[in-house]
C-alpha positions as CSV (number, residue, x, y, z in Angstrom):
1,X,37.3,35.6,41.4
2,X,34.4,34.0,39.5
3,X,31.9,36.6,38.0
4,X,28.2,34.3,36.0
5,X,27.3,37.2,33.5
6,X,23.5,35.1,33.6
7,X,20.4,35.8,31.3
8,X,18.2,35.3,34.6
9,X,19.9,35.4,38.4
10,X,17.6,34.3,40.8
11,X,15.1,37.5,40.8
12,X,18.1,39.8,41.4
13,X,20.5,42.0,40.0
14,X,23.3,40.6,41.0
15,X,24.1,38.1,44.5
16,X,27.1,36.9,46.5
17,X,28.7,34.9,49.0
18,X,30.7,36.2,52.3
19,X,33.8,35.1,52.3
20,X,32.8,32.8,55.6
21,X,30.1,31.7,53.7
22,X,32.4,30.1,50.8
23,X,35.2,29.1,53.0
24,X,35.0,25.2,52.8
25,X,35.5,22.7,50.4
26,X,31.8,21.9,49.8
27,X,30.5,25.6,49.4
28,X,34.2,26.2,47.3
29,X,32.0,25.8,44.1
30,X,29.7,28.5,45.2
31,X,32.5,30.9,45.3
32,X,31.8,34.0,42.9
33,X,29.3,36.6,41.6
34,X,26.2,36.2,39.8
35,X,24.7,39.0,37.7
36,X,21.7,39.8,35.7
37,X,23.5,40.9,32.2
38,X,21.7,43.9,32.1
39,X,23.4,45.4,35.3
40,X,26.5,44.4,34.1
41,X,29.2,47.7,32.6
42,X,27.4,50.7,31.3
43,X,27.1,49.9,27.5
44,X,25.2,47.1,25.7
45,X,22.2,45.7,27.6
46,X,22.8,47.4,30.3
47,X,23.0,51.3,31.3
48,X,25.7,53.7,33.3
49,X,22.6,54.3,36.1
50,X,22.9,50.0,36.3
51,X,26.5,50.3,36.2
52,X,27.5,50.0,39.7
53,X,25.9,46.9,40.6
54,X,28.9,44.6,40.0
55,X,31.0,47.5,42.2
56,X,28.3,46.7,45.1
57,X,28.7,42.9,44.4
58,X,32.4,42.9,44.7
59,X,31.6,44.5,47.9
60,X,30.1,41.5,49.4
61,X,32.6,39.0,48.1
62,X,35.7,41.6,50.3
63,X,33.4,41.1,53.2
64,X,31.2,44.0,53.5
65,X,27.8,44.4,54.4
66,X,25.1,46.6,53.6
67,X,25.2,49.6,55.8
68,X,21.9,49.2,57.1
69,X,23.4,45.6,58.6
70,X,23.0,41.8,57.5
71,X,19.7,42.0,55.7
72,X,18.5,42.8,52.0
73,X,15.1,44.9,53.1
74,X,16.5,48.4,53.1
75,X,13.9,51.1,54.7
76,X,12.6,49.9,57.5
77,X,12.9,51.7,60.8
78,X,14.4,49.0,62.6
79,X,17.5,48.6,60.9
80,X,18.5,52.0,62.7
81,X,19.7,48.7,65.5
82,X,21.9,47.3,63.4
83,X,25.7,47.8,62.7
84,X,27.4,47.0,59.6
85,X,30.7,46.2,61.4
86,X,32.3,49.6,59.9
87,X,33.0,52.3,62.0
88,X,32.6,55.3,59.9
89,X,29.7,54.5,57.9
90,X,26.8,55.9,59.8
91,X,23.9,53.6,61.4
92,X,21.0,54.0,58.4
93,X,17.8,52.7,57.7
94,X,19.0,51.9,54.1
95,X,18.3,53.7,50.5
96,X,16.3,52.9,47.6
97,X,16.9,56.5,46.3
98,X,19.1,59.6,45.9
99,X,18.3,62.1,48.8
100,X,21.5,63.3,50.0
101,X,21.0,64.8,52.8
102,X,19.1,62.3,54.3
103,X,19.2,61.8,57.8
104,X,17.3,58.1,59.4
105,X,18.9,57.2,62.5
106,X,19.9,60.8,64.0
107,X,22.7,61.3,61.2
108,X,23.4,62.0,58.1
109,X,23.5,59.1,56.1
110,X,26.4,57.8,53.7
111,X,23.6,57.7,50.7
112,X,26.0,57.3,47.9
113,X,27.6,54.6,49.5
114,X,28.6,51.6,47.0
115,X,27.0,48.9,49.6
116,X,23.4,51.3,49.6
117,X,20.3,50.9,47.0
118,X,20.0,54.4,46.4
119,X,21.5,54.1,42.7
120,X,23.4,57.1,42.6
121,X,26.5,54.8,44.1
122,X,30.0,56.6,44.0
123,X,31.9,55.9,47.1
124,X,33.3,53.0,49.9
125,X,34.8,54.7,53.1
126,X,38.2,54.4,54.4
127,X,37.1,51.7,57.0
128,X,35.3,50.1,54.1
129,X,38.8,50.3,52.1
130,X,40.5,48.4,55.6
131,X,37.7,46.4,56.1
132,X,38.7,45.0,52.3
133,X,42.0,44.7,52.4
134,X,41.4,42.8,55.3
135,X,39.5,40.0,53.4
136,X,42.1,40.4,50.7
137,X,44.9,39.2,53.2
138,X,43.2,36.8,55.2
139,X,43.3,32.7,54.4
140,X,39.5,32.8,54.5
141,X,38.1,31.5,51.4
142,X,41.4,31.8,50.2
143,X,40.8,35.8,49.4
144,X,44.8,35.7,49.6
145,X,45.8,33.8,47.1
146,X,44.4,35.7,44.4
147,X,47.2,38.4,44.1
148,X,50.1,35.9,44.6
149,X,52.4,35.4,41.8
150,X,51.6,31.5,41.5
151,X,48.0,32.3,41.3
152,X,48.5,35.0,38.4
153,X,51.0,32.7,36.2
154,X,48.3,29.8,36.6
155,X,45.3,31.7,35.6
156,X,47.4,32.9,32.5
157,X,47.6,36.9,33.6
158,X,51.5,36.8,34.7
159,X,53.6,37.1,31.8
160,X,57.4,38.8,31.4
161,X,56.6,39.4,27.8
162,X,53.5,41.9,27.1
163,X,50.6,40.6,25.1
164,X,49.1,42.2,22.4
165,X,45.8,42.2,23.5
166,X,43.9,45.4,21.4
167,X,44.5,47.9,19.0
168,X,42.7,51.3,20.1
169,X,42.6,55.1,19.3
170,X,40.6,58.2,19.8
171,X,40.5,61.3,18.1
172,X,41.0,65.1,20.5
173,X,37.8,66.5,17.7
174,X,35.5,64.4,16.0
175,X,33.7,67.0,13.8
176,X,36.1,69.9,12.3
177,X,36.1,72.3,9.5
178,X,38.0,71.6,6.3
179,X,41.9,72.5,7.0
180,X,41.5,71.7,10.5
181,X,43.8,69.5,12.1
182,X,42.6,66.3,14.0
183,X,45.2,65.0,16.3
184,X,44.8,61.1,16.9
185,X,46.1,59.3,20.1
186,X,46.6,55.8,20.1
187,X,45.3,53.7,22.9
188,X,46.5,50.4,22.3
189,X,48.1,47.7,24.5
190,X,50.9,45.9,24.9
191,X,54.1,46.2,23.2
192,X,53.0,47.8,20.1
193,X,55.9,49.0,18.6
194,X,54.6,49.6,14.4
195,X,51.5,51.7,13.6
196,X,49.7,51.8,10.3
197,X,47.2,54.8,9.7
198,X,44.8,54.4,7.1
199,X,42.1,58.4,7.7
200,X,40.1,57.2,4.9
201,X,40.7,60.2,2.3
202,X,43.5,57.9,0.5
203,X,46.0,59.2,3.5
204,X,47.9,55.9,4.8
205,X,50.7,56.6,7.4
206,X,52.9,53.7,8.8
207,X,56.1,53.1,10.8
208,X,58.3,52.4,14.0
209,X,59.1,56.2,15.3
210,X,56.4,56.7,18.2
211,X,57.2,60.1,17.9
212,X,56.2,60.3,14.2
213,X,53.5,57.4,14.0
214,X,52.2,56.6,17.4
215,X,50.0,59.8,17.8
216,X,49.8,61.3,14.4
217,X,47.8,64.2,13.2
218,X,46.1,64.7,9.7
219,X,44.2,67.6,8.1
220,X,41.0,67.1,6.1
221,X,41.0,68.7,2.6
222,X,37.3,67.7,2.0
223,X,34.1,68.0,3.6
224,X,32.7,64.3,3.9
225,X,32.6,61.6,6.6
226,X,35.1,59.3,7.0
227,X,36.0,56.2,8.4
228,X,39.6,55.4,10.2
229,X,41.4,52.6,10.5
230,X,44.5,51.7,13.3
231,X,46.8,48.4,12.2
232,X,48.6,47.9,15.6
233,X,52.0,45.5,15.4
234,X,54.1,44.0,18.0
235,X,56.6,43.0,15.1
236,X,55.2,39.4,15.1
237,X,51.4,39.9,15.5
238,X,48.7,42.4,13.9
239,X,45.7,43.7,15.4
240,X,43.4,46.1,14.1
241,X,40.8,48.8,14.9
242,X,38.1,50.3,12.2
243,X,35.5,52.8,13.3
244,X,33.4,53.7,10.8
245,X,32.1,57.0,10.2
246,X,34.7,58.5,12.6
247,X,35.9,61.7,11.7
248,X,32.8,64.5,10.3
249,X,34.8,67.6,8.3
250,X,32.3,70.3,7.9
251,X,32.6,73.3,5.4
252,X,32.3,76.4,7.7
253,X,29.0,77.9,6.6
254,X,27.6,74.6,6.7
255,X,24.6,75.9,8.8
256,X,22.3,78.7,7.6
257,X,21.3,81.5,10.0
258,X,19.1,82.0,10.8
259,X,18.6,78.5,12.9
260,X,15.3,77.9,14.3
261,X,15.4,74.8,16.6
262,X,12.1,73.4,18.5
263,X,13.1,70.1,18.5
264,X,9.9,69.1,16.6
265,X,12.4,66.9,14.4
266,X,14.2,64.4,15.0
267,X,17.0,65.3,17.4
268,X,20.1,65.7,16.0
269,X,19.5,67.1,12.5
270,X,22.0,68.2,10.1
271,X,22.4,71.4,12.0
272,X,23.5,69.5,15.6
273,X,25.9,66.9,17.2
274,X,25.4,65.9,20.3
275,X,28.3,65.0,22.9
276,X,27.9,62.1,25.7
277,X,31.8,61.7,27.1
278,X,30.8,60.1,30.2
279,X,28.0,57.6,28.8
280,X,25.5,58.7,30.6
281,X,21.5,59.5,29.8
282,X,22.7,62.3,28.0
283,X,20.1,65.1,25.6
284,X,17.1,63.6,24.3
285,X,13.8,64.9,22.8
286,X,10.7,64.4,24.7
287,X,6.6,64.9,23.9
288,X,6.4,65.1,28.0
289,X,7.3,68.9,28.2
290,X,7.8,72.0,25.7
291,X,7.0,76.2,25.5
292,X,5.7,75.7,22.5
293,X,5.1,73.1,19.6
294,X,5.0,69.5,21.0
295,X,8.6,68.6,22.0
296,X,11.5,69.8,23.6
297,X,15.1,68.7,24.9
298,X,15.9,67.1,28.2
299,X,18.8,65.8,30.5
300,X,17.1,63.5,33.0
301,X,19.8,64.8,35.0
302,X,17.5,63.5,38.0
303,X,19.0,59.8,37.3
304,X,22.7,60.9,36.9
305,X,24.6,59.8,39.4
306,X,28.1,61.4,38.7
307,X,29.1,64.6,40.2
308,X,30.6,66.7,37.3
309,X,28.9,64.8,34.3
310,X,29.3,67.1,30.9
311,X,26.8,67.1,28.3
312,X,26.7,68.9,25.3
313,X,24.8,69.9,22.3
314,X,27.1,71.7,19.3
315,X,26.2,73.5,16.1
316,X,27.4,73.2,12.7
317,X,29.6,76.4,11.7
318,X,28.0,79.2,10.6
319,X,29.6,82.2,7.9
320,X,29.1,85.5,10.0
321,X,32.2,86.9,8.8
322,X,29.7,89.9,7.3
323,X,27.5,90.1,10.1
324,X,27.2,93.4,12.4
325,X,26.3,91.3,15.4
326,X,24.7,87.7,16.2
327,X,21.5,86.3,18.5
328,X,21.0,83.5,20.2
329,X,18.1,83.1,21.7
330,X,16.1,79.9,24.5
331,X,14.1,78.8,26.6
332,X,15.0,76.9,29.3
333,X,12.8,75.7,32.6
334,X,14.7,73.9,35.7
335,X,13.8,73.1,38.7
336,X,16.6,72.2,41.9
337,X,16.7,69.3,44.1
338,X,17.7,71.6,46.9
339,X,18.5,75.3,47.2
340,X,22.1,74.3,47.3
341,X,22.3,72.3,44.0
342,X,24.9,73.9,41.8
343,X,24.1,72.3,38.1
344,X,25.4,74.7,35.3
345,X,24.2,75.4,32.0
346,X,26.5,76.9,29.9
347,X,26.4,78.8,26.3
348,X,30.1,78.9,24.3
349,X,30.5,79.9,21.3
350,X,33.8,79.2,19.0
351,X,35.5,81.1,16.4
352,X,37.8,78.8,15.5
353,X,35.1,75.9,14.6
354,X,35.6,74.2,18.3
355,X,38.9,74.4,18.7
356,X,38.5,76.3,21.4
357,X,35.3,78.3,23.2
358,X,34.5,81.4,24.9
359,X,32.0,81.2,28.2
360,X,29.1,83.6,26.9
361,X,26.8,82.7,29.6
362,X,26.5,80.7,33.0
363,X,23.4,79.7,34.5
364,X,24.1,78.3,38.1
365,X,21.8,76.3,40.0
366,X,21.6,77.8,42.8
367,X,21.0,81.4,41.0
368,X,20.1,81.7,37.9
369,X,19.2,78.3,36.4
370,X,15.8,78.1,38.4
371,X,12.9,78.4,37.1
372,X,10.6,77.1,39.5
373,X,11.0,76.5,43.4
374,X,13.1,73.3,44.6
375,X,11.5,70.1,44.5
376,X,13.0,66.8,45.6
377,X,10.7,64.8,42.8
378,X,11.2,64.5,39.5
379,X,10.8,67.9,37.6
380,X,8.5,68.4,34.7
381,X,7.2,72.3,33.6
382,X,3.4,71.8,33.7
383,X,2.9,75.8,31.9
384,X,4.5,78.3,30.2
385,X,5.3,80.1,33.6
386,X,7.4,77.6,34.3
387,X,10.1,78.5,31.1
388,X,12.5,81.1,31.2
389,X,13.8,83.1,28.2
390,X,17.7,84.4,27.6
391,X,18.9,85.9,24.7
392,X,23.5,86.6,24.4
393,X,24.2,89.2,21.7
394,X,27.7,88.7,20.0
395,X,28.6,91.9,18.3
396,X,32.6,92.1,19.2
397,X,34.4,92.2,15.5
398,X,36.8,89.3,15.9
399,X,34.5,86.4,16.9
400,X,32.2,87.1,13.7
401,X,33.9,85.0,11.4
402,X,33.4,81.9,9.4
403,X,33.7,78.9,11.6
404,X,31.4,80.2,14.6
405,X,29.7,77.3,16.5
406,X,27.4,77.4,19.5
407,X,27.9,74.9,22.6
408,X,25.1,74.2,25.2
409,X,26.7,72.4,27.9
410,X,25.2,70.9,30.8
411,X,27.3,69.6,33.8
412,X,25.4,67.5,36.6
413,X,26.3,68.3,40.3
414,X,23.5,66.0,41.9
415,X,20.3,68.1,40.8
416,X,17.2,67.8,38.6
417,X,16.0,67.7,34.9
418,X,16.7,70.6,32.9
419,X,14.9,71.0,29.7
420,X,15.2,73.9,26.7
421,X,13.0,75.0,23.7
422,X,13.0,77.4,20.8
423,X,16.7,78.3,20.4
424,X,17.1,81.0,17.9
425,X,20.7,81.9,16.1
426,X,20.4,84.9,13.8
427,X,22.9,87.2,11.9
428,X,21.9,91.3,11.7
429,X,24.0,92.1,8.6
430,X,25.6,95.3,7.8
431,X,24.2,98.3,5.2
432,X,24.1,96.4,1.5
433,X,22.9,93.7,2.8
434,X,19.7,95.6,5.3
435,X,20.2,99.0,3.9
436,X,19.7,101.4,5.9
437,X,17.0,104.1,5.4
438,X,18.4,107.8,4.5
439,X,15.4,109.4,5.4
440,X,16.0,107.8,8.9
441,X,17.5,110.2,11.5
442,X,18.5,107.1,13.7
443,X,17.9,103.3,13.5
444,X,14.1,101.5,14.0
445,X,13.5,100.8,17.7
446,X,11.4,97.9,18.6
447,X,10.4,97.7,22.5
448,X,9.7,95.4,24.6
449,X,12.3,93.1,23.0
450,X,11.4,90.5,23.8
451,X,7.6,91.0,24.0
452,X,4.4,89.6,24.5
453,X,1.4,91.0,23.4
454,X,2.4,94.3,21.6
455,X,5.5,95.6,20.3
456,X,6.5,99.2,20.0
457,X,8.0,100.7,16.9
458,X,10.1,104.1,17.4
459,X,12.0,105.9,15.3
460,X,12.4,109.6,13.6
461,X,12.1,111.2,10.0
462,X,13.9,114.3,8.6
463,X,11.2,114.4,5.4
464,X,7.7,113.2,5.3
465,X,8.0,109.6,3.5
466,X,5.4,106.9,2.0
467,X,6.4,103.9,3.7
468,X,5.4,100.1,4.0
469,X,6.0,98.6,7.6
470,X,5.7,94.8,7.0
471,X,6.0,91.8,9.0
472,X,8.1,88.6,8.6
473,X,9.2,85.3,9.8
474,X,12.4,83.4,10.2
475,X,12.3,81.9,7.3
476,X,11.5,85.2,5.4
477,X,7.8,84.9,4.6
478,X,5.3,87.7,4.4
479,X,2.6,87.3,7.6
480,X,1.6,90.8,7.4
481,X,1.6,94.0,6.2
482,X,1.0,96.2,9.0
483,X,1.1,99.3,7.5
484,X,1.5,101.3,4.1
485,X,0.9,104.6,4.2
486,X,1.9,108.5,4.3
487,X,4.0,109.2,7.1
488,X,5.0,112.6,8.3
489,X,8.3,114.0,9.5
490,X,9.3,114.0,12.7
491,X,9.1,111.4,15.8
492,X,6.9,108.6,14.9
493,X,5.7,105.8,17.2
494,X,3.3,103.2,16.4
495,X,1.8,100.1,18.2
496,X,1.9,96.4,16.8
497,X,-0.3,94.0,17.7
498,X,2.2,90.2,18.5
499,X,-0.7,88.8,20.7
500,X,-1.2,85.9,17.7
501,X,2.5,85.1,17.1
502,X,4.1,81.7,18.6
503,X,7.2,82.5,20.4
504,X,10.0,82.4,18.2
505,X,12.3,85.3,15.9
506,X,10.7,87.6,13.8
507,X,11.4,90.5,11.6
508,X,9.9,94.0,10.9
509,X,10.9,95.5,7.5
510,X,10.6,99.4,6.5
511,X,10.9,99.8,3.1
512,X,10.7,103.7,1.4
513,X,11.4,105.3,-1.5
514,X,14.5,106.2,0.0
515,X,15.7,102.8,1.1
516,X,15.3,99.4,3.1
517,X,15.9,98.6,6.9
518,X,15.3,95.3,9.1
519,X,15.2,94.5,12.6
520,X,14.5,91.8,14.5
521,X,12.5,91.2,17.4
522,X,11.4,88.3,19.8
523,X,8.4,86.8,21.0
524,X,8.3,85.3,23.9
């Protein structure tokens, strides 16, 4: 099977041949696949949406036809008369995008179908699959030869003795905290039977024993980044694998609560790694859309085609192994592509520095992920009605430790661009740290938390006190002194005006003769 990888292919993505089409000696040189090198595997020039093309392509050359029938002009009513030869792919009009429950000749139509145009591409059908095998038994254009054991020894891919064609690896965790083990599994192929390990922190493992060398694990002593090599051997060749900057070791208060993220910045900072598994669009900043400031995160989740996609978003470890309890505060504004879509956000957070990770929050698409009603378009937030706010309090004992990281994970079920803003991850620490006030007969209470416009302070005296209420931001700065000032015993209440504050984390501070204490509030 000839496949032309071509720079330019004739104004299309990609074209093929029937196997009628091919099946004489004059046409025999036209036998195979052009394709447009930018629609050709998912990396490179070209893109995972693009990725499929060559799937559609390979299509033609087993004898299928596009579902809409012999023609390349999908959407047009007409074709609704026209049979692609298969029985259980439904009469359509033809797709040039994703609605799935599309319906254009009295049934729903097979819209992810590999032969369609819709670009969200993830299936044949069983009488596509016969249809297929078909072609690949029949003489025509001699389809049947290409599996037969001459034909594989001739074109040099039929050999008793395993080649060795690649040496590979991948690491379980590619960012860990010092001490932490990484465990390494080697992917390469064929007949390795010698590894050499070079982690790049003077650590060099080699031998013969696959249970000792082929999958190896190796603990960081060091924070750094470091590159790791794999010298595959088949006992009379060597092939070998570096990939630079593999391995990140973090020391586990390597972020600094509290963590204000806007995503005004370039996207990921210091604080941040981002995980793409599947390849796909994956997070990205944008100027299109935000709550506040000018940018925010996106998943054009709109353009991702595979049901079940995972993307992610990590923290560095934080130190709350003194903190009382732990915010983390976002915005987040989604739209559905139908009531039924069933993307999930979710919110972990590790103790263990990833490890493992505990579920803290689930937003489902069809409940609580909305923000806005369903559209089948594109989603953008056009106003700040269109942004929702969440805020998960940690305060059980054992997960505030050293080592705690947050995950925002986004899996793709078929539905529509999510976006967040302003996440907020702040420690409350204990008395010695915020001292609480003796002259306090119970804590500060702020209400509404979070607020909009003004913010309630509650609390109660035993003695009449001279005390300064002030006002502060995230990063500890002064913005106001709201108060200073004789205040009697008793229940006191006071109103504060928040009307001029950008949404964000802020603190209130009373300070006395007898003592400081802090709390924290949110604007939203």
């Amino acid at each position: 099977m000839n496949v032309w990888v071509c720079a330019y292919a004739g104004g299309a993505a990609g074209y093929t041949l029937l196997p009628s089409s091919v099946n004489s000696w004059f046409m025999a040189p036209q036998d195979g696949i052009v394709m447009l090198h930018d629609y050709v595997g998912s990396i490179g020039t070209s893109s995972p949406f693009r990725s499929r093309t060559l799937t559609h392509e390979v299509g033609h050359w087993l004898n299928l036809i596009h579902p809409w029938g012999p023609t390349n002009e999908p959407a047009v009513a007409e074709n609704c008369a026209f049979d692609d030869n298969v029985q259980d792919t439904p009469n359509t009009i033809g797709w040039t995008s994703c609605i799935l429950d599309g319906e254009s000749c009295g049934s729903l139509d097979n819209v992810q179908n590999y032969m369609e145009y819709s670009y969200c591409s993830r299936m044949f059908t069983l009488g596509q699959r016969t249809r297929m095998r078909a072609a690949l038994n029949a003489g025509t254009a001699q389809r049947n030869q290409l599996w037969q054991v001459g034909n594989l020894q001739d074109t040099g891919v039929y050999n008793d003795e395993p080649i060795l064609c690649a040496a590979d690896f991948q690491a379980a965790n590619r960012v860990v905290c010092v001490g932490q083990e990484v465990s390494f599994d080697d992917l390469s192929f064929n007949g390795v039977n010698y590894w050499t390990w070079s982690f790049g922190d003077g650590t060099v493992i080699e031998g013969s024993d696959p249970e000792l060398h082929q999958n190896p694990s190796h603990v960081f002593t060091n924070p750094g980044v470091y590159d790791v090599t794999l010298i595959a051997s088949n006992g009379q060749e060597s092939v070998q694998e570096l990939k630079s900057d593999y391995i990140v070791v973090l020391s586990e208060g390597a972020a600094v609560s509290p963590l204000i993220e806007g995503f005004e910045e370039a996207f990921p900072a210091s604080n941040w790694f981002v995980e793409n598994p599947g390849g796909d669009i994956g997070f990205e900043t944008t100027n299109s859309a935000s709550f506040s400031g000018a940018k925010s995160l996106r998943i054009r989740n709109y353009n991702i085609s595979e049901e079940g996609a995972i993307d992610a978003f990590v923290s560095c470890p934080f130190d709350f192994s003194e903190a009382t309890s732990v915010s983390i505060s976002y915005r987040w504004a989604y739209a559905n592509r139908t009531e039924e879509t069933d993307d999930r956000l979710k919110i972990y957070i590790s103790t263990n520095c990833g490890d493992s990770w505990i579920l803290k929050k689930l937003h489902r698409g069809f409940t609580t992920l909305p923000t806005v009603p369903a559209t089948n378009a594109s989603f953008t937030p056009d106003s700040p009605e269109d942004w929702a706010f969440n805020e998960v309090v940690v305060d059980i004992p054992d997960q505030l430790v050293s080592g705690f990281r947050v995950m925002f994970e986004f899996e793709a079920r078929g539905g529509n661009n999510l976006y967040i803003d302003d996440i907020n991850i702040s420690a409350t620490m204990p008395l010695g740290i915020y001292q609480e006030a003796s002259m306090l007969d119970g804590s500060i209470n702020l209400y509404p938390n979070p607020g909009e416009d003004i913010l309630w302070l509650e609390t109660t005296l035993r003695e009449t006190q001279l005390a300064t209420i002030q006002l502060f931001d995230p990063e500890g700065r002064l913005l106001q002194t709201v108060t200073s000032r004789e205040i009697p015993s008793g229940e006191f209440r006071m109103a504060i005006d928040i009307s001029n504050l950008s949404s964000g984390m802020y603190f209130i501070r009373w300070n006395s003769a007898s003592g400081t204490t802090t709390s924290r509030f949110i604007v939203r």
